[in-house]
C-alpha positions in Angstrom: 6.0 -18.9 11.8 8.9 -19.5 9.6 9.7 -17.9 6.5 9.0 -18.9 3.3 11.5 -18.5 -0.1 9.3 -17.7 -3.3 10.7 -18.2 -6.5 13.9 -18.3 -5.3 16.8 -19.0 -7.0 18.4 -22.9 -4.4 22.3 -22.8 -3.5 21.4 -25.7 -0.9 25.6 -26.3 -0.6 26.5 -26.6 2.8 29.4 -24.8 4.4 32.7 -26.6 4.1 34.2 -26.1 6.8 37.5 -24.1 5.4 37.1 -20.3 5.6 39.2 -19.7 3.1 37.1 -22.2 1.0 34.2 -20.0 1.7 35.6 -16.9 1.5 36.6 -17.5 -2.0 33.3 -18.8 -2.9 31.7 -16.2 -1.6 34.2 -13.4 -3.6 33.1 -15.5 -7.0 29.2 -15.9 -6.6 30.1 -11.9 -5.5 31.7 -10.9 -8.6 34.7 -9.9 -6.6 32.1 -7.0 -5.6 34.4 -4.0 -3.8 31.8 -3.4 -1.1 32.6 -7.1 0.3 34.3 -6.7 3.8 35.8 -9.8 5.4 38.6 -9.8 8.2 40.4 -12.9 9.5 41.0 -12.7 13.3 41.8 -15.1 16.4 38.3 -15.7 18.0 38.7 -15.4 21.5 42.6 -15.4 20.9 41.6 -19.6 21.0 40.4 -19.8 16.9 41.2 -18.9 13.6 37.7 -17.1 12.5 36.4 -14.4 10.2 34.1 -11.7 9.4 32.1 -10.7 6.4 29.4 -8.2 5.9 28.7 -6.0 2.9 29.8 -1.9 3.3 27.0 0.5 3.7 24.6 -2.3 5.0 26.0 -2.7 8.4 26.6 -0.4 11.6 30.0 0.5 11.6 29.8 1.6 15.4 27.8 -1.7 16.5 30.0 -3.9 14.2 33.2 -2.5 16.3 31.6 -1.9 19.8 29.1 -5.3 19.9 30.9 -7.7 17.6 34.5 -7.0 16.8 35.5 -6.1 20.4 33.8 -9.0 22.4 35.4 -11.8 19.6 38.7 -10.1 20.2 38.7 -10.2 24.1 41.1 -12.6 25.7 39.0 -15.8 27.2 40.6 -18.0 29.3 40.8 -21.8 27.5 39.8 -23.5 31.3 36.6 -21.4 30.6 35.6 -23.7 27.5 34.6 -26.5 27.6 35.4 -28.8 24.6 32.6 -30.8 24.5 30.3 -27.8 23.6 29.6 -25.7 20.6 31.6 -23.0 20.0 29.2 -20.9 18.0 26.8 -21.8 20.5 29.4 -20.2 23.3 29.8 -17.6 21.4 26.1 -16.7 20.6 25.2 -17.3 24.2 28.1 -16.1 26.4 30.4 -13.5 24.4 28.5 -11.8 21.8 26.5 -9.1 23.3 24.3 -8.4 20.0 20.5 -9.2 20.7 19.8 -10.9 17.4 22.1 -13.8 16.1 21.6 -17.2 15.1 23.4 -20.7 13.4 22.9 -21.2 9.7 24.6 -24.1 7.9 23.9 -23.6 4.3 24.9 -21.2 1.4 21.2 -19.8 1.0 20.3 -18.4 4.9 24.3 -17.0 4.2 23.3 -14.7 1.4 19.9 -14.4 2.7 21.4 -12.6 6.2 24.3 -11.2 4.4 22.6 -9.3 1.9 20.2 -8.4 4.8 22.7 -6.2 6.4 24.1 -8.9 9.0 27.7 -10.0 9.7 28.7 -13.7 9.1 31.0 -15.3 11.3 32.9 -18.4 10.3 35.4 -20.6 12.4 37.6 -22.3 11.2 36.7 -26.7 11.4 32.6 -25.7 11.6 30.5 -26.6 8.9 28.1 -23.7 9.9 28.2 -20.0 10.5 26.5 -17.7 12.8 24.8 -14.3 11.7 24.9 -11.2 13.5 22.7 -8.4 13.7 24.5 -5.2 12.7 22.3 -3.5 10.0 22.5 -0.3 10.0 21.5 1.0 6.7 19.8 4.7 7.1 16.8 5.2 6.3 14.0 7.9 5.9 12.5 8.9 9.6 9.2 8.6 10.4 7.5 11.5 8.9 4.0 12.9 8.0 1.4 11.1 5.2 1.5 13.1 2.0 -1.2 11.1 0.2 -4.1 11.1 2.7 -3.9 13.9 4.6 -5.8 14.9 7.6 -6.9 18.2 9.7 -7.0 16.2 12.7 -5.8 12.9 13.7 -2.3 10.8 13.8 0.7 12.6 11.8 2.8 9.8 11.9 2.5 7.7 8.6 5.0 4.9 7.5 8.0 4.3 6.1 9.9 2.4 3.8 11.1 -0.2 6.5 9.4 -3.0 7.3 10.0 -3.0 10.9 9.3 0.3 11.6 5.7 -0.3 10.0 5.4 -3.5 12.0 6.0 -1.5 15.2 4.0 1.3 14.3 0.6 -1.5 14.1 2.3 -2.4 17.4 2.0 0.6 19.2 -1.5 1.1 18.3 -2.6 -2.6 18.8 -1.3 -4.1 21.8 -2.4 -7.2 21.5 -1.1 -11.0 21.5 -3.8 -12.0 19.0 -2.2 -9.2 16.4 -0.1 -12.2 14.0 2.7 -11.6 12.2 3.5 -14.2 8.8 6.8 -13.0 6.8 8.3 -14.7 3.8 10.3 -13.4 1.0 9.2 -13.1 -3.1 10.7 -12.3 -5.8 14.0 -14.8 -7.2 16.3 -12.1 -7.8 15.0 -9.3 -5.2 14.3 -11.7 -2.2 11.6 -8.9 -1.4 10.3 -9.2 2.3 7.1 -9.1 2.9 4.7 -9.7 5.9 0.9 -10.7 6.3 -0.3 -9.0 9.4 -3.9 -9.5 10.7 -5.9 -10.4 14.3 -6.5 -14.0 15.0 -10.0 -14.6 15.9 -11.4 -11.6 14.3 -10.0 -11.9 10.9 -11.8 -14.1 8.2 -10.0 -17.2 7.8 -11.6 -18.3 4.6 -9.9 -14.6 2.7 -6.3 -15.2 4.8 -6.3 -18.9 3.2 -7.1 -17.4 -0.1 -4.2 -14.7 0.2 -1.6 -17.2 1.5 -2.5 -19.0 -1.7 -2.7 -16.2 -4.5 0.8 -15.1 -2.5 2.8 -18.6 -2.7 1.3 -18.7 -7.3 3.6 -15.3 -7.4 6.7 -16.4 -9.6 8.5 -12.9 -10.8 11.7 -11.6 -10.7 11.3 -8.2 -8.5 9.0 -6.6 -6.0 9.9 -3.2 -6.2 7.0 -1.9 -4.7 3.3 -3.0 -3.3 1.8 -2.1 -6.5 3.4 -5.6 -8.2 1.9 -7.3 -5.1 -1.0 -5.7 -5.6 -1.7 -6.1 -9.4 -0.9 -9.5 -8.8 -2.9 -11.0 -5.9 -6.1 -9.0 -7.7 -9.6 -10.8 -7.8 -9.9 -9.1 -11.6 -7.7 -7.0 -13.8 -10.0 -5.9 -16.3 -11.4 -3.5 -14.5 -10.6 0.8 -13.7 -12.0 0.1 -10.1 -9.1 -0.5 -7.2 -9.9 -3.6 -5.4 -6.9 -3.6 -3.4 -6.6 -0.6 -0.5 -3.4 1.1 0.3 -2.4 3.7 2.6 1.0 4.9 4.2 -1.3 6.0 7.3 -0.8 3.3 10.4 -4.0 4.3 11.8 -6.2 3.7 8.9 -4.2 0.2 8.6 -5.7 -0.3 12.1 -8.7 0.3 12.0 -8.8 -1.5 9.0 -7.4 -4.8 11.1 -9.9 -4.2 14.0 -12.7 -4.8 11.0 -11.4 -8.1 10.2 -9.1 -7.0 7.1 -5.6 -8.4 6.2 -2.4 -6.1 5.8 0.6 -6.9 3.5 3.4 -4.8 4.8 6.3 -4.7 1.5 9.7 -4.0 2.5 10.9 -0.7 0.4 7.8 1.2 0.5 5.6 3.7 2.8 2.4 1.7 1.5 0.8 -1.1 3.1 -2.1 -3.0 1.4 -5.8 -3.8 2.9 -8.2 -6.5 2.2 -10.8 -6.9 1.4 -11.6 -3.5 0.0 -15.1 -2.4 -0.7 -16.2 0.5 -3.2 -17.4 2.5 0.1 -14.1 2.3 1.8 -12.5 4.4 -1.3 -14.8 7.1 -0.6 -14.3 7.5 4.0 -11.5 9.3 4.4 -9.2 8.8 7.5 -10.6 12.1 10.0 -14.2 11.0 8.8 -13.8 9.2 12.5 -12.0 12.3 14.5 -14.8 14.7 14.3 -18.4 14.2 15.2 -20.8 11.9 13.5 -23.1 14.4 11.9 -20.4 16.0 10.5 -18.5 13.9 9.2 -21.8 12.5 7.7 -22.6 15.6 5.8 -18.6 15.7 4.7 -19.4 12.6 3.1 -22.6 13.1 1.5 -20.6 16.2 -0.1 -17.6 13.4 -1.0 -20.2 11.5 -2.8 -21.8 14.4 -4.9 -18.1 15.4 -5.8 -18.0 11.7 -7.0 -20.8 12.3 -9.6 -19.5 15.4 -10.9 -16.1 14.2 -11.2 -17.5 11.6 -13.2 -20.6 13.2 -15.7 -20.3 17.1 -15.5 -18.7 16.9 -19.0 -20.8 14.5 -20.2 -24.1 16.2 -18.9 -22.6 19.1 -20.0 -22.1 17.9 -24.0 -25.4 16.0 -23.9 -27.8 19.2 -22.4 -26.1 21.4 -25.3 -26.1 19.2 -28.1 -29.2 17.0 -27.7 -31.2 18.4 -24.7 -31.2 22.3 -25.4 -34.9 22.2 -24.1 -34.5 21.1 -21.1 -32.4 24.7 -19.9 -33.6 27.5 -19.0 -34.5 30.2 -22.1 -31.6 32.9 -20.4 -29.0 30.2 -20.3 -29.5 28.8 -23.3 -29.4 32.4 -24.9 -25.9 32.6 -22.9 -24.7 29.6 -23.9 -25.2 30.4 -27.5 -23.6 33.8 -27.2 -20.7 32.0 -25.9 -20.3 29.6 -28.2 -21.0 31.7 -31.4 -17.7 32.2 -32.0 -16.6 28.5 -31.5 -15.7 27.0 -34.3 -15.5 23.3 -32.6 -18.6 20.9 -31.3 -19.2 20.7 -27.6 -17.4 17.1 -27.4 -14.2 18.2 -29.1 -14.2 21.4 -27.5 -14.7 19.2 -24.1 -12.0 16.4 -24.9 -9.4 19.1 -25.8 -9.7 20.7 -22.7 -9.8 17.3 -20.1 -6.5 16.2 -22.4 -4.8 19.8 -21.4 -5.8 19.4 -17.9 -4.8 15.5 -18.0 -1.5 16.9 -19.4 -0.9 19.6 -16.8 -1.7 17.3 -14.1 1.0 14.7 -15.1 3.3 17.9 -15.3 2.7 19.3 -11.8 3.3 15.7 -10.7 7.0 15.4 -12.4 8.0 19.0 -12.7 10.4 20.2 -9.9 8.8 21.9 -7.3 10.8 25.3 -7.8 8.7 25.9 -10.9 5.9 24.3 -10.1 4.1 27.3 -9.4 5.1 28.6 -13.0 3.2 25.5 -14.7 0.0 26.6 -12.8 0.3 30.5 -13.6 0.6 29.2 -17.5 -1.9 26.2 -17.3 -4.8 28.0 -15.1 -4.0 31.7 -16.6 -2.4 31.9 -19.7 -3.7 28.8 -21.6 -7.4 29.0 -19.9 -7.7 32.6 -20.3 -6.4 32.5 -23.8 -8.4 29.9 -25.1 -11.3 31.7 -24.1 -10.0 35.5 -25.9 -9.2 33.4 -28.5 -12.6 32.1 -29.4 -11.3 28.6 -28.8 -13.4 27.1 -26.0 -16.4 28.8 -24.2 -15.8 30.6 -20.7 -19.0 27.4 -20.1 -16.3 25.1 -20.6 -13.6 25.9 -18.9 -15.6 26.3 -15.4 -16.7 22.8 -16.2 -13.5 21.2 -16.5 -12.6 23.2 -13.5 -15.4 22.0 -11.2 -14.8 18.6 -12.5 -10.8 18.9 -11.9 -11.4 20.1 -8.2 -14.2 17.2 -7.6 -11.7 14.5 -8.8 -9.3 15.8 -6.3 -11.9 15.4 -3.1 -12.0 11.8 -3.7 -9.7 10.2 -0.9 -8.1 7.8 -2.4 -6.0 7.9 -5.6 -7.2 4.7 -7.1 -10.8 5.5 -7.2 -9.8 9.4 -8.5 -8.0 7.4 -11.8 -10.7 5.3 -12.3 -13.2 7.9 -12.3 -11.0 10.1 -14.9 -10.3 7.3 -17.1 -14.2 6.6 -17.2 -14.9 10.6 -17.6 -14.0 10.2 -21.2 -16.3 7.5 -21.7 -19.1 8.9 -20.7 -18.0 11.9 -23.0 -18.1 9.4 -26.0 -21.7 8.0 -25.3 -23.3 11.1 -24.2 -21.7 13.0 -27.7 -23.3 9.9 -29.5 -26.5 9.5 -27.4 -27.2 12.2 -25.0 -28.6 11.6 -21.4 -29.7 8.0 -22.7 -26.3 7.1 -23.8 -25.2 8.5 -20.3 -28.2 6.4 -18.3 -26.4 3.0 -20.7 -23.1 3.6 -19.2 -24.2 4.2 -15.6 -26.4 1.3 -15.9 -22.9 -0.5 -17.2 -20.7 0.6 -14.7 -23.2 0.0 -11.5 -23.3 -4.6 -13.6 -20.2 -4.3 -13.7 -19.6 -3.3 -10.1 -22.3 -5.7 -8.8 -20.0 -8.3 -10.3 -16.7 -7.2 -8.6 -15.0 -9.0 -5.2 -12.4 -8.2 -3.2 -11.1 -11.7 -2.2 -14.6 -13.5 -2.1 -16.3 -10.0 -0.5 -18.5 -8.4 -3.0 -17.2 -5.1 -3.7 -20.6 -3.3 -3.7 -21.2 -4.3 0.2 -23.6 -3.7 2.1 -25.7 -1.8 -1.1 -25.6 -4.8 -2.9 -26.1 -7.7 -1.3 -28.1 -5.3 1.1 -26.4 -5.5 4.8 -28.3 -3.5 7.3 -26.1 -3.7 10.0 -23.0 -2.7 8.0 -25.3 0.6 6.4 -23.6 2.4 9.8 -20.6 3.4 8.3 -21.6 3.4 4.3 -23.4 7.2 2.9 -23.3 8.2 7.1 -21.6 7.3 10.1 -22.9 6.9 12.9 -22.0 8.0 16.4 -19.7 5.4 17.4 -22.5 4.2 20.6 -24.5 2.8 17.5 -21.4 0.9 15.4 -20.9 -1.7 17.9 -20.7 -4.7 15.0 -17.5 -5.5 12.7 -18.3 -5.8 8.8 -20.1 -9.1 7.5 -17.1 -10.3 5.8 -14.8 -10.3 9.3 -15.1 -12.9 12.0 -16.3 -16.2 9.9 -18.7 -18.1 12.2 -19.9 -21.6 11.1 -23.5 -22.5 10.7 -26.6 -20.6 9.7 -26.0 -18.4 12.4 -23.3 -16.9 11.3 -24.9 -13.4 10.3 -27.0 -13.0 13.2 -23.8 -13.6 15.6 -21.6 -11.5 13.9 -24.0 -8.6 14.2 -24.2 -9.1 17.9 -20.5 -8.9 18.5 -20.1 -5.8 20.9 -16.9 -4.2 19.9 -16.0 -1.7 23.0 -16.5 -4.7 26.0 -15.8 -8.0 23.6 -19.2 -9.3 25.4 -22.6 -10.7 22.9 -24.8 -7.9 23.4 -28.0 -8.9 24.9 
């Protein structure tokens, strides 16, 4: 399919002809930039030609080996035939490079040369002809560090586009796995590519991403995170609705469900949609070990969710509003505790989820050869302290530290900072209101989920609207003989059979079952 330029910046001037012209033109749209590499040579020892390419984005090896030697070898002139092309000779019958092609304006130019290709110009042709010689270096493949796994793949992606296409490649060989690229971003030219499989992907959400894709006028994409804030159903919200994950196997499976990947050059991340609430909460080796297992694994994932979320809340409503409803010991051990407290449960709570907030963003920026002197001081010194110094209650700091480890068995990141972000909320009600003012903002959160979508998909799918067939792989998963159907939202059938066929689909044979 061919590319698409968003946002970008039109230099529609078509080659002259002159290479010096060119050259010069070039040098000045350039800035006269030092890492600018041309060399005039005789073509063939027939033409007067030359060579650009930008330092440290070629090949220097394949630039010598594959270009420079082959348009420096002596051709006899009875060989030629002057009726014919000669970049098209050249491409066809000298060059040795597997990727070249003829461009004729100023914008493919730029486009290939700031790409990492060669340019070669003769001298009479209104055109040029690009040559494959990138060779900037790059990080190797290399293991996931943000969903890691005890068993499964180890491979996870990197920051080159290509690579992370071939890595989808590898793991679906298939002719119906489509590939769309195009470029956004008018001064960063940011490549991107759309990758999904025809005839089981929903056509209705690829339409809708082409279009939320082509309304993206910015200067840079850095990073998927601008594509990602940017293409999203609703911003108001703490809840991810875009998925991302540097592992190619969950991007897979993802695909074989009817999702859409966006692959953005420059980072190890590649985007999924639709994304449901569920899907933040399956982690990748929930599907290399047995059902049953990994069933109870995430039944435990989900708890963890809860008391991520409310343990401090529960924690400041049961001792400030609700002292009846403990046990007559622990209250008596509570008060003990907090005798010598001179602060109310809620402050005493909110300083001690700001420390941990704080020494969280520290172990995230602090070099790694201290890092394990920032956790001596924040779990030891300042815990224990706190507590000898009649600041907190020993109560609350095994709280916080339940709550801190329970935010950290959450799979995905996105999901973990929405449910800290609304930790403090639920602080503020249940300090106000006790358990009822918790019960309001559950009851708030679960509207305002039920009004969510992930490109037309409701994000609360299949709990709300209720699927049955998709309840498989929700709370439990089951062994893989019983998930034989794709999501609701994948293959879109026409009619008002469109459920009932889509539930039938067999995925291992590709047959209806009967």
């Amino acid at each position: 399919m061919p590319k698409k330029h968003i946002g970008k910046q039109q230099n529609g001037a078509i080659l002259t002809g002159s290479i010096s012209d060119q050259i010069n033109k070039i040098q000045k749209d350039l800035g006269k930039s030092d890492d600018f590499i041309y060399k005039k040579l005789q073509c063939l020892q027939l033409w007067s030609a030359a060579v650009i390419y930008i330092d440290g984005l070629v090949d220097p090896h394949l630039l010598q080996n594959s270009l420079l030697q082959s348009l420096l070898h002596k051709t006899d002139a009875a060989h030629f035939e002057p009726t014919s092309d000669r970049l098209e000779y050249l491409q066809l019958n000298i060059l040795t490079t597997t990727h070249s092609n003829v461009f004729c304006s100023y914008d493919e130019l730029y486009e290939r040369l700031l790409s990492g290709n060669a340019i070669l110009f003769l001298e009479g042709e209104r055109k040029g002809l690009w040559i494959d010689v990138a060779g900037l270096k790059e990080r190797s493949i290399g293991e996931p560090q943000s969903h890691m796994v005890v068993r499964g793949p180890m491979e996870g992606f990197s920051e080159n586009i290509r690579t992370n296409i071939a890595l989808l490649r590898k793991r679906i060989q298939d002719p119906r796995l489509w590939l769309e690229t195009q470029k956004i971003g008018k001064v960063t030219h940011t490549s991107i590519a759309i990758v999904y499989i025809k005839e089981i992907v929903n056509e209705e959400v690829l339409a809708e991403l082409r279009e939320r894709l082509d309304r993206i006028d910015i200067d840079a994409i850095l990073e998927g995170e601008y594509i990602e804030e940017l293409i999203q159903d609703k911003t108001r919200t703490p809840f991810p609705t875009v998925f991302n994950s540097e592992r190619p196997d969950t991007i897979a499976a993802g695909l074989l469900e009817g999702r859409v990947a966006i692959i953005v050059d420059g980072t190890p991340f590649v985007l999924l949609i639709p994304a449901l609430f569920v899907q933040f909460l399956q982690a990748p080796d929930d599907y290399y070990q047995r059902a049953d297992i990994s069933s109870l694994i995430r039944m435990l994932r989900y708890l963890a969710f809860f008391i991520a979320l409310l343990a401090p809340a529960l924690y400041i409503a049961l001792s400030t509003f609700h002292v009846e409803m403990l046990p007559t010991n622990l209250i008596i051990n509570l008060a003990a505790q907090r005798e010598g407290v001179p602060f109310p449960a809620f402050f005493e709570a909110l300083m001690m989820e700001l420390t941990y907030e704080i020494l969280r963003e520290a172990g995230v920026r602090i070099p790694k050869t201290i890092g394990q002197a920032v956790s001596i001081v924040g779990t030891l010194v300042i815990g224990q302290a706190a507590v000898a110094a009649g600041i907190i209650s020993a109560a609350m700091v095994i709280i916080v530290s339940i709550t801190a480890i329970s935010s950290y068995v959450i799979p995905e990141n996105g999901l973990s900072r929405a449910v800290r972000i609304l930790r403090f909320c639920f602080m503020f009600l249940a300090s106000s209101f006790g358990v009822f003012g918790i019960w309001l903002g559950l009851m708030a959160i679960l509207l305002h989920l039920t009004t969510l979508k992930s490109f037309g998909v409701d994000y609360m799918s299949p709990f709300g609207p209720y699927v049955a067939s998709d309840m498989k792989d929700s709370i439990f998963r089951m062994p893989w003989k019983r998930m034989y159907t794709r999501p609701i939202y994948s293959e879109a059938d026409e009619g008002n059979d469109r459920i009932r066929l889509r539930r039938r689909y067999n995925l291992f044979s590709g047959r209806r079952k009967p």
